[in-house]
N, C-alpha and C positions, 0 to 999 in steps of 0.2 A: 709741683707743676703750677706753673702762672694762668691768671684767667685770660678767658681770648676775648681780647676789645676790637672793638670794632672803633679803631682810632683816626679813621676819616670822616665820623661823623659832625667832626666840629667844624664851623665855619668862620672865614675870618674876621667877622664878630664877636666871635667867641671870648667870652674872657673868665679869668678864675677870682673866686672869693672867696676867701677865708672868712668861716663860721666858727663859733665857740658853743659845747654844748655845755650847758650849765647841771651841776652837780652829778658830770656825767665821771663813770670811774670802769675801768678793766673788770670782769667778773670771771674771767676765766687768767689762770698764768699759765702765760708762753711758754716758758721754761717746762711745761708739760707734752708739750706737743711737738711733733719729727715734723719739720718743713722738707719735705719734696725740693730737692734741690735741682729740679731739671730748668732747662729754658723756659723763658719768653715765649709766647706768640702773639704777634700780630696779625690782623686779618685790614690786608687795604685792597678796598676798593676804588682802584683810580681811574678807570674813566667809568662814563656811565650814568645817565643821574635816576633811571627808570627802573623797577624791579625786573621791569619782562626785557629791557632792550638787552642790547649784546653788550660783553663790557669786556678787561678784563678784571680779572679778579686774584690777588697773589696774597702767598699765604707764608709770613717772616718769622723764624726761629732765632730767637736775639739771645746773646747773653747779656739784658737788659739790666739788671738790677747792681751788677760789676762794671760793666764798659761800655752797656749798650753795642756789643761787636755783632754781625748778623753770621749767625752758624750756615744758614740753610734758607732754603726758598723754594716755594710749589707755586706753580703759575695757570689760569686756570684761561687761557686764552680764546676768544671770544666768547665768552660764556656769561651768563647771570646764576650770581649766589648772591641770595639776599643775607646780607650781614645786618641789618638790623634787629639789634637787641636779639643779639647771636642765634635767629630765626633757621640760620642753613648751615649753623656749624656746632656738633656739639662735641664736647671734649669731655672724655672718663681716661684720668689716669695720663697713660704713655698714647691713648688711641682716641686719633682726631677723625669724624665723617662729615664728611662737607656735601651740602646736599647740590649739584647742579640740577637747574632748574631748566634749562637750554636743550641740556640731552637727558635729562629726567637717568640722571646716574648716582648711586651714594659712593662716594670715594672713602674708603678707610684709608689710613695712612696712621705710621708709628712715627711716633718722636722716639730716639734715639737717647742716649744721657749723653753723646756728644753733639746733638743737637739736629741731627739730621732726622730728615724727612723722609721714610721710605714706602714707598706704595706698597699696599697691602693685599688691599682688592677691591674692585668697583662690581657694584651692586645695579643691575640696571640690563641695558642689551646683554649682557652674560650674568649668572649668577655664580657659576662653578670656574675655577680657573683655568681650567681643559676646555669653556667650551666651547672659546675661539679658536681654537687649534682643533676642535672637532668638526666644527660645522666649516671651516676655511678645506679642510684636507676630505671633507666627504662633498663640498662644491667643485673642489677641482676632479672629483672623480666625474659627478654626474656635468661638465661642462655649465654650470650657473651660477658662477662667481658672480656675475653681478648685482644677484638678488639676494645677496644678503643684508642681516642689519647691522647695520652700523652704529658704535658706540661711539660717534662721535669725539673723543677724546684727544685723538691725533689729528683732527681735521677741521677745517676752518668751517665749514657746513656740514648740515645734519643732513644724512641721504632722503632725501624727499620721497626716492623710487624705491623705497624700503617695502617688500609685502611681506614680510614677516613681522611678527609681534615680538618686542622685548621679550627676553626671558622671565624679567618680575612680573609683567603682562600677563605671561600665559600661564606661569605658575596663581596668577590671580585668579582668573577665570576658569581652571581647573575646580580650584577649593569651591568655589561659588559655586559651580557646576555639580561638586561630591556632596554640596550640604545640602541645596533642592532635592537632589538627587536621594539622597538619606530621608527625606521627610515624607515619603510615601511608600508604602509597599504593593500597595495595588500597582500594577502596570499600566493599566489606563491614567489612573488619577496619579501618576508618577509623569507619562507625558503632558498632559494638560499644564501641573503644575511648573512644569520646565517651561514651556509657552509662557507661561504669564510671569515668571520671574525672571529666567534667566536671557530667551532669548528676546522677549519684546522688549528689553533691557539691555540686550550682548551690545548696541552700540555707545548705548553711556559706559558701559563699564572700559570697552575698548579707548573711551576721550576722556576714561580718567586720567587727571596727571599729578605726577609725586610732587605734595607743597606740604611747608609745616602748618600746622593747621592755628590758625589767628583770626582773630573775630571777623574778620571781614567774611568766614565762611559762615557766617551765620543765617545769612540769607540766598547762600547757594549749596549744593547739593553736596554733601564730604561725608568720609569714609576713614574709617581707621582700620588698618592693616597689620597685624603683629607677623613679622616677618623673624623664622628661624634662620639666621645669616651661615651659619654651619651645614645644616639640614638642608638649605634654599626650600625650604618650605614654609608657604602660609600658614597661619597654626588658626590665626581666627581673623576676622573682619564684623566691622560693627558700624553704622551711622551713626553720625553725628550728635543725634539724637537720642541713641540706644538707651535704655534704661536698666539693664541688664550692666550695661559698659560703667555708666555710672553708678550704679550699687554698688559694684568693684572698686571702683575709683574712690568714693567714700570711705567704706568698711579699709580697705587695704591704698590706700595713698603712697604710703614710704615704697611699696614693690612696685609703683610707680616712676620713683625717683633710683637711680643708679646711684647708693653711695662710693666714695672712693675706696680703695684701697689704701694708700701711704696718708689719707688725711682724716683722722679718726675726727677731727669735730663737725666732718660732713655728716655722720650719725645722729646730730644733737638738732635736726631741724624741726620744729614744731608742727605737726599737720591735724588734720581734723581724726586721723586713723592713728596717731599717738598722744595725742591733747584733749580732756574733757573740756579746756576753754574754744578751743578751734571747732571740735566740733558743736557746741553751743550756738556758736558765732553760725556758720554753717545752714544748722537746722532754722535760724533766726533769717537766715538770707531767705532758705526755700520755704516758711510760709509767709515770708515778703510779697511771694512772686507772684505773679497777675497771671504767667503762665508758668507749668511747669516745663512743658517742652522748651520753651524759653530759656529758662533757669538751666535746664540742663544742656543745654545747647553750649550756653556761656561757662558753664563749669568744664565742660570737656573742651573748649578751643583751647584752654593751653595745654593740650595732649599736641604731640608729647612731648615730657617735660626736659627740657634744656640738662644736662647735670649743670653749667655752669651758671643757670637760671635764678639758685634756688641757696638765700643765702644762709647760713652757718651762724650768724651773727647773736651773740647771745641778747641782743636787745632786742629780738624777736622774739625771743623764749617766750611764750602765752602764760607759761605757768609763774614767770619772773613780773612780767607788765602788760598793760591792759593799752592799746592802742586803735587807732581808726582807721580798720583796713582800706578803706575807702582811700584815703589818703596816702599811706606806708603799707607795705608787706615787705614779707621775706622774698618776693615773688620780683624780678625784676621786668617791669613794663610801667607803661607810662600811664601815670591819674593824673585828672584833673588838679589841677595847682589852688591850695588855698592863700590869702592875704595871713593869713592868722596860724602861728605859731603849731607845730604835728607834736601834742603831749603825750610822754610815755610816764604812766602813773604805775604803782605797784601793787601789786597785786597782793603781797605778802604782810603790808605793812598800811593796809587801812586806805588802799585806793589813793595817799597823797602823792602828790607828783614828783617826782626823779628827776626827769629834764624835759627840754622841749628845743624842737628842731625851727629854724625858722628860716622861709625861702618865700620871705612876701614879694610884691610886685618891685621894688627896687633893685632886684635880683635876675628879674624877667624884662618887661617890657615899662617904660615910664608911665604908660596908663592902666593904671591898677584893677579898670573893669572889663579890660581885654579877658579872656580865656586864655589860659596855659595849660600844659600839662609838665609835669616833674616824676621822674624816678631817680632810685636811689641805688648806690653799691656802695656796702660797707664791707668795709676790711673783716674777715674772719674771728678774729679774736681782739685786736687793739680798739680803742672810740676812738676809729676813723671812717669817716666817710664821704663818699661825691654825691649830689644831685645836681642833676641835667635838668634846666628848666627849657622847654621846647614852646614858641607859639603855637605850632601847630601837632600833629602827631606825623608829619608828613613832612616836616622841614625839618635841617639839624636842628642841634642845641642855640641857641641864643645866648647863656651862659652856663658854666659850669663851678659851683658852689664845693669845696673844700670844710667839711664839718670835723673839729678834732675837740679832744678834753679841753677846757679851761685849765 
């Protein structure tokens, strides 16, 4: 299965450069590994330039890599899906969920091996597959067809006169309700407690909305929801903040990440929960930090984790080379751009250096003291790879850099 780019982010300034990495060599052979032979996806978003405005948004099944011919097409009309740095789309295997933003729905959808697109099931005004056919056939009994909610999906607007809550909604505030509800056995101090958590709160929880959660939530109020999609049960809910969320997230990182099925070197990712160096690096950030709720704030925004986020790439290996997260990870989002040359030294062999990546300002903008930011995608197994160097974190790319073997 091919990665999902988000291939309208380049702009018609965009151009490509070929980089050479110096004494850079293969560490794993291809000839080991079953390449997933299904399509292409593309994700374009063509009109639209706001994350919140209306757009649309279409979602292309190619057979890229042979003819480029387009198998299949999903169209996501007036809606916003945020496609940046695959934020609203994430992809395990044969099953694509695209998160719309518009009508707060998760779309499942299967890719096919011949290439089609088939709806699976949207996550959102219904949870269960029946339960439009349920609450449509029990409105026509009691005459109030018009008050129902609307999943938006088939219709150009969202029902505004909607008085019902989503079904992810109320299965939300159900769980919130059983857990206050759990934490007291006195009867008295069981209602108080509901008073001051659940309902002097029941209206933030009701203007919660489904987003992937990215650092911009750092300074607004977020939430993480583990949703059972079989069950349509919430199983847990935690802040942003939790520390409880985070100790999980440390101690167990990989049960975090969905590896594949058909691509066994999505197993080989380096994390602070299978790395003595990662988590080293780790514990060195959090007694960096001036605050810990801070720190842990910024460790849980990339919850949750992309599968197609999180790269494979044995130059990442921690236990193989010593690098400056700051700069590179296996994590694909955008740092700050250095002038000076990204060293990968070894770790095995006395800390000398192996190679070094280089995306200084002639690559970016002509004045070297401007600010950029650059991320990377490297090829799984081959020394290949792009950086995207961006002026801003808010504009496309500027240029896009081509790194392979010398």
């Amino acid at each position: 299965m091919g990665e999902v780019c988000n291939v309208s982010s380049a702009s018609n300034k965009s151009h490509a450069r070929f980089m050479e990495w110096e004494n850079l060599y293969p560490l794993r052979k291809p000839q080991h590994l079953r390449l997933h032979p299904g399509p292409i996806l593309e994700l374009l978003r063509v009109s639209g330039t706001s994350q919140t405005s209306a757009q649309v948004a279409k979602i292309h099944s190619t057979r890229w890599l042979e003819d480029g011919f387009k198998l299949d097409e999903k169209v996501f009309h007036n809606d916003c899906v945020n496609l940046t740095h695959n934020m609203g789309a994430f992809l395990y295997d044969d099953l694509l969920a695209v998160v719309s933003l518009r009508y707060q729905t998760i779309h499942i959808l299967q890719i096919r091996d011949s290439g089609n697109l088939v709806d699976v099931r949207a996550i959102g005004a219904y949870c269960r597959e029946d339960d439009e056919l349920f609450i449509n056939s029990s409105s026509q009994l009691a005459g109030n067809r018009g008050d129902l909610v609307d999943n938006g999906t088939n219709h150009d607007q969202p029902n505004s006169n909607n008085s019902f809550l989503s079904g992810i909604k109320q299965r939300l505030l159900s769980f919130i309700f059983r857990e206050i509800w759990s934490e007291e056995t006195d009867q008295t101090q069981r209602v108080q407690c509901l008073k001051k958590k659940f309902y002097f709160h029941f209206q933030d929880y009701v203007d919660l909305v489904i987003l992937k959660a990215s650092r911009n939530t750092d300074q607004l109020p977020a939430f993480f929801a583990v949703y059972n999609m079989e069950t349509t049960e919430i199983v847990a809910f935690y802040q942003n903040a939790a520390d409880e969320l985070y100790l999980l997230f440390e101690r167990f990182c990989d049960h975090f990440h969905a590896t594949s099925i058909n691509s066994m070197y999505m197993n080989f990712i380096s994390s602070h929960s299978n790395n003595i160096h990662a988590l080293e690096q780790l514990k060195s950030m959090k007694n960096k930090a001036t605050s810990i709720s801070q720190f842990v704030k910024k460790m849980l925004s990339s919850l949750p984790l992309n599968c197609q986020s999180m790269s494979p790439s044995p130059y990442f290996d921690q236990s193989l080379f010593r690098f400056d997260e700051k700069l590179i990870s296996a994590t694909d989002r955008p740092r700050q751009s250095t002038d000076h040359p990204i060293r990968f030294n070894s770790r095995r062999q006395g800390d000398i250096l192996k190679f070094k990546i280089k995306t200084g300002p002639e690559f970016g903008s002509a004045d070297g003291r401007s600010k950029k930011y650059s991320h990377f995608l490297f090829h799984p197994v081959w020394p290949l790879a792009l950086s995207f160097i961006q002026p801003s974190l808010f504009l496309p790319p500027s240029a896009v850099n081509i790194h392979f073997r010398r």
